[in-house]
C-alpha positions, 0 to 999 in steps of 0.5 A, spaced: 806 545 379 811 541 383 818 540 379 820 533 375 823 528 380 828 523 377 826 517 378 833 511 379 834 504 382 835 504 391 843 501 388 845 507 385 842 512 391 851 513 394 852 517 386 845 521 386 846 523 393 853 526 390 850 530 385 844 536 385 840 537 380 839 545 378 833 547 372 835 539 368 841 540 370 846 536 374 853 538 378 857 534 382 856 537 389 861 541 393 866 539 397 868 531 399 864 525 396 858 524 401 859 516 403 853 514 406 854 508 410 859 513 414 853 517 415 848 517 422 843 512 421 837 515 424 829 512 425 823 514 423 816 511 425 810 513 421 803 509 421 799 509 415 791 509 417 785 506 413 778 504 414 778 495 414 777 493 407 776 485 409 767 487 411 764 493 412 767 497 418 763 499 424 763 507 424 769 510 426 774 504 426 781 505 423 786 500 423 794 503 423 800 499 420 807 502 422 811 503 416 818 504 419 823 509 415 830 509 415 835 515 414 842 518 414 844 525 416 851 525 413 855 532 415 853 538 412 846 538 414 844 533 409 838 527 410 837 522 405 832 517 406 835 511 406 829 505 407 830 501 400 838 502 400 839 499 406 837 492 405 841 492 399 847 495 403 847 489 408 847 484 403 853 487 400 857 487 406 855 480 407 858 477 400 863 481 402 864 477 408 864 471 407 869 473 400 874 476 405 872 470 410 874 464 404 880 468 403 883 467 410 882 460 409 
């Protein structure tokens, strides 16, 4: 049997990715803070394929959607995906703009 995954929230991915988990046990990871939005940002397109569901399909039709996924590679080797925390980011640095942006006023 595969091991338990944690599940957490897309906001709070930057503080998992600093820890790892060992036998139900969570260390801080070695050496400096990961800091995400500095890691390279790389793009993954996979398609998910069914049968139409609309009518019954003719033999051998399939219809493919693309599903883009987004990943950070970060120094060391370390790749994590990335595609539910994005979108969050970029409202953050929006807020943070236009809180910057007042200021300047």
């Amino acid at each position: 049997m595969a091991p338990l995954v944690p599940v957490f929230s897309a906001d709070t991915l930057p503080d998992h990715v600093n820890t790892v988990r060992r036998n139900f046990i969570e260390k801080k990871r070695k050496g400096e803070p990961v800091n995400l939005k500095e890691c390279a940002l790389l793009e993954m397109m996979q398609y998910s394929c069914n049968p139409p569901s609309e009518q019954v399909p003719q033999p051998g039709v399939i219809v493919c959607q693309p599903v883009v996924r987004l990943f950070r590679r970060c120094a060391g080797g370390l790749t994590v995906e990335t595609t539910s925390w994005e979108p969050l980011r970029q409202i953050e640095e929006a807020k943070e703009k236009l809180a910057s942006g007042s200021k300047a006023s």
